[in-house]
C-alpha positions in Angstrom: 1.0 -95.7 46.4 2.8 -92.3 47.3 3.2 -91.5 50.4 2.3 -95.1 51.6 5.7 -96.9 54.0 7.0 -100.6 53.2 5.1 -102.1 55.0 1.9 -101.0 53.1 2.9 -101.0 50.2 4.6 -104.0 50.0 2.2 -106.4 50.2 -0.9 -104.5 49.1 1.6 -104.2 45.7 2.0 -108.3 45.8 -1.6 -108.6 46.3 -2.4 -106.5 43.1 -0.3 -108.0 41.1 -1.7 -111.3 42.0 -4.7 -110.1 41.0 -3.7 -108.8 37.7 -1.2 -111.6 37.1 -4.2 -114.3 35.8 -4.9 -112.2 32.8 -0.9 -112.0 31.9 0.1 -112.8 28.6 2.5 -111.4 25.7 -0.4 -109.6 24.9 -1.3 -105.5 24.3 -3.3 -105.6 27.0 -0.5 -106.0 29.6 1.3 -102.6 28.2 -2.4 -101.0 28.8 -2.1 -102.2 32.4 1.5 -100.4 32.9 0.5 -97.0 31.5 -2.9 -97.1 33.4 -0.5 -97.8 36.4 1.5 -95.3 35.3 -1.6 -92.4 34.7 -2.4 -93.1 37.8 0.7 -92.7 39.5 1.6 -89.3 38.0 -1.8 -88.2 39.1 -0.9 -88.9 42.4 1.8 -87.2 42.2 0.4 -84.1 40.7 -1.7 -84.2 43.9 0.4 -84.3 46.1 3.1 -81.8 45.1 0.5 -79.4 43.6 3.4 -79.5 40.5 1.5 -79.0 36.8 5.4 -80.2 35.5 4.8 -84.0 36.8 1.7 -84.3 34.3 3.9 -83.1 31.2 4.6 -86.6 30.0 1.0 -87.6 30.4 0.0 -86.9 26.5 3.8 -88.5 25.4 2.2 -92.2 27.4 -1.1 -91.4 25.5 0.5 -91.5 22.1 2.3 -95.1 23.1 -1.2 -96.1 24.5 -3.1 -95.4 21.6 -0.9 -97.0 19.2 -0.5 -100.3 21.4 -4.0 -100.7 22.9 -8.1 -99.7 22.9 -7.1 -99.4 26.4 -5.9 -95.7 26.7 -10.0 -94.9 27.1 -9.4 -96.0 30.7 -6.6 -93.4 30.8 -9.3 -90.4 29.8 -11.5 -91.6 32.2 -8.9 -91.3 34.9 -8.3 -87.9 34.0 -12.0 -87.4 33.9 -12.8 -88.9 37.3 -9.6 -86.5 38.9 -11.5 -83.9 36.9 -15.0 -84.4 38.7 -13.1 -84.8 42.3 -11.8 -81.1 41.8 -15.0 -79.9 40.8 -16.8 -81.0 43.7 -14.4 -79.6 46.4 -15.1 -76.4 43.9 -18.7 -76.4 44.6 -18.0 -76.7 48.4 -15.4 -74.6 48.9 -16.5 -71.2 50.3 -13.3 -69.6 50.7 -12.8 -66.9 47.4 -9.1 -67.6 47.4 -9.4 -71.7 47.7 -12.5 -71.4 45.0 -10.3 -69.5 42.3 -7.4 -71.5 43.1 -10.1 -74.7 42.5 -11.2 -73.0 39.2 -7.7 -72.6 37.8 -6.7 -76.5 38.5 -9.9 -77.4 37.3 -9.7 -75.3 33.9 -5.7 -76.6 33.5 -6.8 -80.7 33.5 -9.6 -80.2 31.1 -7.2 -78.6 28.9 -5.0 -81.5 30.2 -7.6 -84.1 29.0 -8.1 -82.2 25.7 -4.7 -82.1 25.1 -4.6 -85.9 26.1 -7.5 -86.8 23.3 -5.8 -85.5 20.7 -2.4 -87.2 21.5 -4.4 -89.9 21.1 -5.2 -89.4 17.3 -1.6 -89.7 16.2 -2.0 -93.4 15.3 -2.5 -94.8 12.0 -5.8 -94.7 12.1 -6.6 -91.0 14.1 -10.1 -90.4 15.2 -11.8 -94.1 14.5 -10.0 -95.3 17.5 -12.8 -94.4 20.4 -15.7 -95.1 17.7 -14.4 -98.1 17.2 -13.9 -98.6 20.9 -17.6 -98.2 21.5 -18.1 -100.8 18.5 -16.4 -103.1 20.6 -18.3 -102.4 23.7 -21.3 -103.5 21.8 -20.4 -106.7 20.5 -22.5 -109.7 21.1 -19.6 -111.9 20.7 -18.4 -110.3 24.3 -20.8 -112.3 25.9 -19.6 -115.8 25.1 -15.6 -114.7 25.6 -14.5 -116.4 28.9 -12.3 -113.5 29.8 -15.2 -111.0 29.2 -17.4 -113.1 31.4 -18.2 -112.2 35.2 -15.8 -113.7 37.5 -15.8 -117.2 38.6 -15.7 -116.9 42.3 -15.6 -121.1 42.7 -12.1 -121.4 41.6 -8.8 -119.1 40.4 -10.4 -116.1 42.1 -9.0 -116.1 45.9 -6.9 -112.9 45.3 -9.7 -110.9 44.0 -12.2 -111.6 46.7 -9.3 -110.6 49.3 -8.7 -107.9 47.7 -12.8 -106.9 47.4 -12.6 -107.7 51.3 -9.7 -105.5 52.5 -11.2 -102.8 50.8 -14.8 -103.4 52.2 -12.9 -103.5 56.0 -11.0 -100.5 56.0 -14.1 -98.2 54.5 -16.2 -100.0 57.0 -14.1 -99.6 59.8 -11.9 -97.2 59.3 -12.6 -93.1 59.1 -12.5 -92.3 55.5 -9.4 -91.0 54.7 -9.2 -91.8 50.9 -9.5 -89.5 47.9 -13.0 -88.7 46.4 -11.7 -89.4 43.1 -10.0 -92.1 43.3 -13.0 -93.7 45.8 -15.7 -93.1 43.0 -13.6 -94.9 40.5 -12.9 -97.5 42.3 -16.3 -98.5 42.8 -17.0 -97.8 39.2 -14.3 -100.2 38.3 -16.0 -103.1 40.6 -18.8 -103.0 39.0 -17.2 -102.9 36.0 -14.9 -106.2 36.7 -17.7 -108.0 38.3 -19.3 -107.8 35.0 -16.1 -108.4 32.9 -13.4 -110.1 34.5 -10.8 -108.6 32.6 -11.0 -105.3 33.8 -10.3 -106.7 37.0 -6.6 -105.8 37.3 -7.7 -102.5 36.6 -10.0 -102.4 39.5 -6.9 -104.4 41.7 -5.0 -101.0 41.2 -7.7 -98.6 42.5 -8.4 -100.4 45.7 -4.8 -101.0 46.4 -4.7 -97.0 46.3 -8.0 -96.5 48.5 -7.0 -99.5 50.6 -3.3 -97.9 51.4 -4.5 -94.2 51.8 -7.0 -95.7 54.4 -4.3 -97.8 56.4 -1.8 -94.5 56.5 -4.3 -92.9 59.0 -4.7 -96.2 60.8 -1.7 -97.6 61.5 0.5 -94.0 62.1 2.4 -94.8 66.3 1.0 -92.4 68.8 3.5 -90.2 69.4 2.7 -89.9 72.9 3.1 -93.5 73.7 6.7 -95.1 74.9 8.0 -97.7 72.2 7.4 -100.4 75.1 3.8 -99.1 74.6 3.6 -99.6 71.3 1.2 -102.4 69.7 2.9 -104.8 67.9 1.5 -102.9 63.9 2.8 -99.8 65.5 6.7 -101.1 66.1 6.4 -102.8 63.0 5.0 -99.4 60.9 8.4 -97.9 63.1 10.5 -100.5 61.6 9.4 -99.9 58.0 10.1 -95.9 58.0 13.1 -96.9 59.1 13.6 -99.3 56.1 12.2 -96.4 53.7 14.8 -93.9 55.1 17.9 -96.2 54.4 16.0 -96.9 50.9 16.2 -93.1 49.8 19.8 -93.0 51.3 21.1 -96.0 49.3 18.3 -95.9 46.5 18.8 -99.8 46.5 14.8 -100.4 45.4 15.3 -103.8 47.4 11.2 -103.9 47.9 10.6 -103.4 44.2 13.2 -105.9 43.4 11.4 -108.2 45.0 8.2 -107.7 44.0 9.2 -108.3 40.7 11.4 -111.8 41.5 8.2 -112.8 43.4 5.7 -112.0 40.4 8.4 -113.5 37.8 8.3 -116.9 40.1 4.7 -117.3 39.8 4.4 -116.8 36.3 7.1 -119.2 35.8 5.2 -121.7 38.0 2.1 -121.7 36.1 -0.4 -119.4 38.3 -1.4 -117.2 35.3 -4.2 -118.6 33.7 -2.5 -118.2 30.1 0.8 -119.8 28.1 3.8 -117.8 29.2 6.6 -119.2 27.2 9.9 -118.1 26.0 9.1 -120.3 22.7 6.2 -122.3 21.3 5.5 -125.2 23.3 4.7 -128.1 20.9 2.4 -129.7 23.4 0.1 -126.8 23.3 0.9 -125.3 19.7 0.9 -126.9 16.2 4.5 -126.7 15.7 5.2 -129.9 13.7 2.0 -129.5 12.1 2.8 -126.3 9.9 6.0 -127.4 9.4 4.4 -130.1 7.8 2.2 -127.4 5.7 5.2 -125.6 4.8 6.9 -128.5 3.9 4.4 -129.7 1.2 2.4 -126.6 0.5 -1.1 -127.3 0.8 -3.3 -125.7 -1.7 -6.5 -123.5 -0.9 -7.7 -121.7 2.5 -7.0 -122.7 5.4 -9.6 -123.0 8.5 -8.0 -123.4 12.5 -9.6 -122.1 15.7 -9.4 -118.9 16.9 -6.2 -119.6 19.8 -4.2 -122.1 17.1 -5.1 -119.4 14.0 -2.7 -116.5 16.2 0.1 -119.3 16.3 -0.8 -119.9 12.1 -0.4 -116.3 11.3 3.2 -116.2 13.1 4.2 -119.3 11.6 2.6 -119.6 8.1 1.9 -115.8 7.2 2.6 -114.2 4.4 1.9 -117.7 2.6 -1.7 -118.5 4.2 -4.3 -116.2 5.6 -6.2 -117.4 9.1 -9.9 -118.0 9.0 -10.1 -116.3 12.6 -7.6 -115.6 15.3 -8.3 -114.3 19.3 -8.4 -111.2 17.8 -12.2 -111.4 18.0 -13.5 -108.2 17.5 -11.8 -107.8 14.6 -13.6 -110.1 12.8 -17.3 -108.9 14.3 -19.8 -111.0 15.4 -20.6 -112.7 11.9 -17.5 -114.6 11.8 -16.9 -115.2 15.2 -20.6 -117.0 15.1 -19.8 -118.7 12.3 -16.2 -119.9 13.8 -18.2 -120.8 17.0 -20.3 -123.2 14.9 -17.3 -124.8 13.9 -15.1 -125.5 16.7 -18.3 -126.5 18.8 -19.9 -129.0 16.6 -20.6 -131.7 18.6 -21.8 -129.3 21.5 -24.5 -128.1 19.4 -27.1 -128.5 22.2 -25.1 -126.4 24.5 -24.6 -123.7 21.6 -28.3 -124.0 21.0 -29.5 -123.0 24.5 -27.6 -119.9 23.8 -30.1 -118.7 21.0 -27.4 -118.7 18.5 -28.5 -119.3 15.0 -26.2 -121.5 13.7 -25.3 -122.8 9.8 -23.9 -126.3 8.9 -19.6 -126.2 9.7 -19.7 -127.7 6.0 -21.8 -125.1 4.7 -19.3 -122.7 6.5 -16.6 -124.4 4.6 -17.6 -124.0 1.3 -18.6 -120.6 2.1 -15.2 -119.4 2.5 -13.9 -122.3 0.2 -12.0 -123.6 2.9 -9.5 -126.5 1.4 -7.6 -127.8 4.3 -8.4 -127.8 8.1 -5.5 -127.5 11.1 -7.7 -128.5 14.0 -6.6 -129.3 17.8 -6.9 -133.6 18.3 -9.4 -133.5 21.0 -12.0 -130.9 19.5 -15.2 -132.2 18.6 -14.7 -131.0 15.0 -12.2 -133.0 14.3 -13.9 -136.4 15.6 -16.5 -135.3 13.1 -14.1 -135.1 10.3 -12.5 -138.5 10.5 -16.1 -139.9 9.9 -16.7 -137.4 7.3 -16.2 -138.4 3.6 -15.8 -135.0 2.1 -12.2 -134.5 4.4 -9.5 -136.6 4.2 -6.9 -137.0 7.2 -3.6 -136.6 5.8 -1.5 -135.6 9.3 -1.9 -136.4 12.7 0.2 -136.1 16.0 -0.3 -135.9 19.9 -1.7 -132.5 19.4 -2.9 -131.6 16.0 -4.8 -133.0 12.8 -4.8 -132.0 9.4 -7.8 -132.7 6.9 -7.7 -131.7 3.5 -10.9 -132.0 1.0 -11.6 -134.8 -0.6 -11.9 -134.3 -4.2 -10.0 -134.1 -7.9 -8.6 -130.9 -7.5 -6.5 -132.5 -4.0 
């Protein structure tokens, strides 16, 4: 938000955050979140100061992004929609000088972009990176991933509707002051998270810019009014220049200081969504249980849902290989179906009304001559398994089971 005082910028930055905050996790996908912050910023900037130098390091972040996540496609589309702004001020500008001067800025950020997608291909694995983005896209898996699911606007979702509102209020009733670009993507980005919540923080970011570059305009004192005139917004807007001012004396970054203690505290209080640890909690991960497995080697493949399968590869990799991990795409849609089958057994009905053609978990089993089983205590596969005579229970504590097969071989 350059340009934008304290005052908005403060707690339109808090809101955003709050927004994005319910999809935090040590996960890629938070680094995507930075450098789209981060693309967007030095657009801004570009903007602003009319300087090509502050979009150098633009193809340096696109190397990071591309070798860290899928995400860096969001980052081309940035550039894209700053792209298509320019070029429709070009094809209303009637002025000679302004039109060339339009032409030349739009002919240096496609050679920008350009420049951009190729930074991209210096990753291990070079140009399959955007097919294999729109592979991705495609998956039919993506529609039975909570996180890919629209929004849930009956619980956990307070910060995005207040966001969706502020923005709705100050294009409503405010005069448009906000960048075309910047407007358009926005809007694209709605749509976009009120299909799949996870690009919500993205879309948290946009309107944070549209809602601050609409509130500038508002919210600026008359300069012909007395300070005893003054509303109450206007003495405060007063009172936050005055806080920037001593900010770029002392360069304290007091307001970004505390943005970040306040994000810290409500990660640290449980208001993400996901496990934020600094270890592995063994109330929510099989800790004792694959020390157990390492302990007395179990023999064969092993088979674990897809959340306990990323703890198995960090714990029990490079002795066993995971059946399936949250890595879901990875896998494709076979074996994510097939995993589904498993770990919902007992909620076959509810499966069923999905039109999901679905195999035997045993059949599944053999398949992949699956030997042993580390399976959460509560899931319905594992009630199925104590009754089952072809498993054998040979471990069990408050969170975790253990079943190995049932034959001469065990």
């Amino acid at each position: 938000m350059i340009g934008s005082s304290t005052m908005i910028a403060f707690p339109l930055t808090l809101l955003a955050g709050s927004v994005a905050g319910i999809d935090w996790d040590v996960r890629p996908g938070i680094v995507s979140q930075l450098l789209f912050i981060v693309t967007l910023f030095t657009l801004q900037e570009y903007k602003l100061t009319k300087d090509s130098r502050a979009l150098y390091k633009l193809p340096l972040i696109f190397i990071i992004w591309a070798n860290t996540h899928l995400g860096f496609v969001l980052g081309l589309v940035t550039i894209g929609f700053t792209i298509l702004e320019r070029y429709l001020f070009f094809t209303s500008e009637k002025d000679f000088v302004s039109k060339t001067q339009e032409r030349r800025e739009i002919v240096f950020l496609v050679s920008l972009l350009g420049i951009c997608l190729l930074a991209t291909l210096l990753n291990p694995n070079t140009y399959q990176l955007i097919p294999y983005f729109a592979r991705v896209a495609s998956l039919e898996q993506n529609d039975y991933i909570g996180e890919l699911m629209s929004p849930n606007f009956h619980h956990e979702l307070i910060n995005y509707e207040l966001m969706l509102l502020l923005l709705i209020a100050s294009l409503a009733f405010l005069q448009r002051k906000a960048e075309l670009g910047i407007l358009l993507m926005t809007f694209i980005f709605l749509i976009v998270s009120l299909h799949s919540k996870r690009f919500s923080p993205y879309f948290a970011f946009l309107a944070t810019i549209v809602i601050a570059q609409q509130l500038n305009s508002a919210i600026v004192p008359d300069p012909r009014r007395t300070q005893s005139g003054q509303t109450i917004i206007e003495k405060l807007y007063g009172l936050s220049l005055r806080l920037d001012k001593g900010e770029k004396v002392f360069c304290s970054g007091v307001p970004a200081l505390l943005v970040a203690i306040i994000m810290t505290l409500m990660i640290i209080s449980g208001y993400t969504s996901r496990v934020v640890d600094l270890g592995f909690s063994k109330e929510k991960f099989p800790v004792e249980a694959c020390n157990f497995v390492k302990q007395h080697e179990l023999p064969g493949n092993l088979y674990s849902s897809s959340y306990w399968g990323s703890y198995a590869i960090f714990s029990l990799y490079p002795r066993y290989k995971v059946f399936f991990d949250t890595r879901h795409d990875m896998y494709g849609d076979k074996i994510f179906f097939e995993a589904l089958t498993c770990d919902y057994l007992k909620n076959y009905k509810t499966i069923k009304d999905l039109d999901v053609h679905l195999e035997d978990p045993n059949t599944i089993f053999d398949k992949y001559q699956v030997n042993w089983i580390l399976i959460e205590k509560e899931r319905p596969l594992a009630q199925v398994l104590k009754k089952d005579k072809e498993w054998i229970k040979i471990y069990s504590d408050e969170v975790a089971m253990i079943f190995l097969r049932n034959n001469e071989a065990n």
